[in-house]
N, C-alpha and C positions, 0 to 999 in steps of 0.2 A: 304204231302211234308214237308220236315224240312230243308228248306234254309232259312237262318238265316244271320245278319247281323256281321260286324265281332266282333264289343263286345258282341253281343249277343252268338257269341262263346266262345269267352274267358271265358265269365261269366260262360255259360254251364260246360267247361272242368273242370275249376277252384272250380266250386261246388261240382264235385262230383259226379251230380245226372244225367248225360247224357254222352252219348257214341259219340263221335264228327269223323268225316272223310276231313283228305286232302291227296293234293299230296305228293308223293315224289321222290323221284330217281329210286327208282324200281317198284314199285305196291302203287297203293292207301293204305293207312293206316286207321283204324280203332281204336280208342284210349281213354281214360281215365285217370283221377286222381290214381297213382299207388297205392293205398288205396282202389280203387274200383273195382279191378281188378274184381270181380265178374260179374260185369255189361256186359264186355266181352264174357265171358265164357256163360253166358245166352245167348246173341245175339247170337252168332256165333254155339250154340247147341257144346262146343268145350270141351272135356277131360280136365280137371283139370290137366292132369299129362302131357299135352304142356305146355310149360312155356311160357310167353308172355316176349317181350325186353324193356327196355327204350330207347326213344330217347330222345335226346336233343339240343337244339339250338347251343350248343357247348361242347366241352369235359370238361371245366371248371364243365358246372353244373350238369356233368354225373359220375365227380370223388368223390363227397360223399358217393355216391351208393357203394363203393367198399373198401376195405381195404386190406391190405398188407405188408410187409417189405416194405419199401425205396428202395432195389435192383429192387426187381420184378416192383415195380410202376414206378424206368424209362425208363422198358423195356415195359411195357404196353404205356406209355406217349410215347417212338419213336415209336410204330407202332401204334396211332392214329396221331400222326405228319405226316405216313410217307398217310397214308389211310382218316382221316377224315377231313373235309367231304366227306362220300364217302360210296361204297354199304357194307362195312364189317361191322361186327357183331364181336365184341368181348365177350367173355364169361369169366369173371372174377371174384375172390372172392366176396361174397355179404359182407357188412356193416349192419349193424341191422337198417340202414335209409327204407330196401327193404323191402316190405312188404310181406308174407308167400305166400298171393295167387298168384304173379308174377310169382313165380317161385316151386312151390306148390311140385315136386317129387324132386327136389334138393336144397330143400332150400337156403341151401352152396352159392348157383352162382349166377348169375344174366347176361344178354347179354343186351349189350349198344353200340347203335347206333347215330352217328350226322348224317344225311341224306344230300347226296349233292342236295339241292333243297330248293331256298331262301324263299320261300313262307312258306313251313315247317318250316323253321329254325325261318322266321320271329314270326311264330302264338308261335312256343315253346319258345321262348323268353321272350313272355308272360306269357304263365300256368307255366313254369317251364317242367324238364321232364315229358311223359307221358308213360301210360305202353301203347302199340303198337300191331298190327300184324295187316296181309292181312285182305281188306274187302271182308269176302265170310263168308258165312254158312261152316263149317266145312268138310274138304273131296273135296270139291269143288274148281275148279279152283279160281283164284282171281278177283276179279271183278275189271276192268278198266276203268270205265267213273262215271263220277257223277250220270247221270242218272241209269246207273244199279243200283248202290249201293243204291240211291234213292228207286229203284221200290224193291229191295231185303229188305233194310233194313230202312220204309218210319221214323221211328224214331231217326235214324241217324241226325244228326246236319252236317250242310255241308254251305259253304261261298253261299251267291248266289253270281251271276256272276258278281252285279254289283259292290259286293266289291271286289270279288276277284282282278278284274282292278284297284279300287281304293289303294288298298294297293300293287301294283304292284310299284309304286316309291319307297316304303319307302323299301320295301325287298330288291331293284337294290342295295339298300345303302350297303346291305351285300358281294356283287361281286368288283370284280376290277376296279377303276377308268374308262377301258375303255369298260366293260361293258355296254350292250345294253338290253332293254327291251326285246327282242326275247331270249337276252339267261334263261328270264326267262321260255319258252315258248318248253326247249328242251326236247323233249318224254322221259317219263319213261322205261327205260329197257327192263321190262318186265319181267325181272329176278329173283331170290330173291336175298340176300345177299350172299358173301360168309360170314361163321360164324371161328372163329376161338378160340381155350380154350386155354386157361392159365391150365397148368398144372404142376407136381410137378417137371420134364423134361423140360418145356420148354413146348413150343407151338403145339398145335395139329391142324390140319383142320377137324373140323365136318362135313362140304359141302362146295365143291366150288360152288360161284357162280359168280358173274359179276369179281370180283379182284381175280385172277389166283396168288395165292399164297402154294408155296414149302416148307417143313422146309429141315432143315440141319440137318445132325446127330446131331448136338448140341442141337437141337431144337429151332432152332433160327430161321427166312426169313433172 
């Protein structure tokens, strides 16, 4: 077992040297220092030529990762206004901040996520973004309890339960004044993201998934 306390996470993620899992809005997460993206790709038994996402506590610290004209970037900025936090996946030019093995067949891009889900948001606030994907072995469904991912992956770094409660006030801090402890407590999905590209057009959908999103001939939502 690797339930761990919660700096005893932070400290994990932030080193480098361990592969950490929490909640989030759609499926458990499995995640790492985007430097180490390797560490994933071992666990997971997972093709080099998947690209893994960053998430982060906020689109602020998700926007270095990417670069662009000034047009393209407030058209990227209104549709994380209009979606984050939230289940979309955007796929956007990379910045030489991403690291090669993130995104290993398209160097070019990079997909970034804020996750609607205070817990998540709280811990990446901490490490900074982290490179991301479902916890499962490779091909396999996603694993959605602590405990699977425990018994699947016992090296995994995961809160135990008694901090996960403990830092249950300070996340509520990230929700609206009249937020309540239980909305930290609302079911994951189940889903994955819908993912969406920046393209040279305008916008494309890769897959829809939880946010039902259309373009327009323009290539616009």
């Amino acid at each position: 077992m690797s339930f761990v306390s919660f700096p005893e996470l932070i400290a994990a993620a932030c080193s480098g040297e361990a592969v950490i899992s929490f909640p989030t809005d759609t499926v458990p997460a499995v995640a790492c220092r985007p430097d180490c993206s390797e560490l994933i790709f071992q666990l997971k038994q997972r093709d080099r030529s998947k690209s893994l996402i960053l998430m982060g506590a906020n689109a602020e610290d998700l926007w270095p990762y990417v670069q662009g004209a000034e047009a393209a970037r407030q058209e990227w900025q209104q549709l994380a206004e209009r979606y984050w936090p939230g289940q979309l996946t955007l796929i956007l030019p990379a910045s030489d901040r991403v690291p090669a093995a993130v995104n290993a067949q398209t160097p070019g891009t990079v997909g970034l996520r804020v996750p609607d889900q205070p817990i998540a948001r709280y811990l990446l606030s901490f490490t900074g973004p982290l490179a991301t994907t479902s916890a499962n072995l490779s091909g396999q469904p996603p694993l959605t309890t602590a405990a699977a991912i425990d018994q699947q992956f016992p090296n995994v770094q995961q809160l135990t339960a008694e901090d996960l409660d403990r830092i249950k006030p300070e996340a509520l801090a990230q929700l609206p004044p009249t937020a309540t402890l239980s909305d930290l407590e609302s079911p994951q999905s189940g889903q994955p993201s819908t993912v969406a590209q920046w393209t040279a057009t305008g916008w494309q959908v890769v897959r829809q998934g939880a946010v039902q999103l259309k373009t327009k001939p323009s290539g616009r939502f």
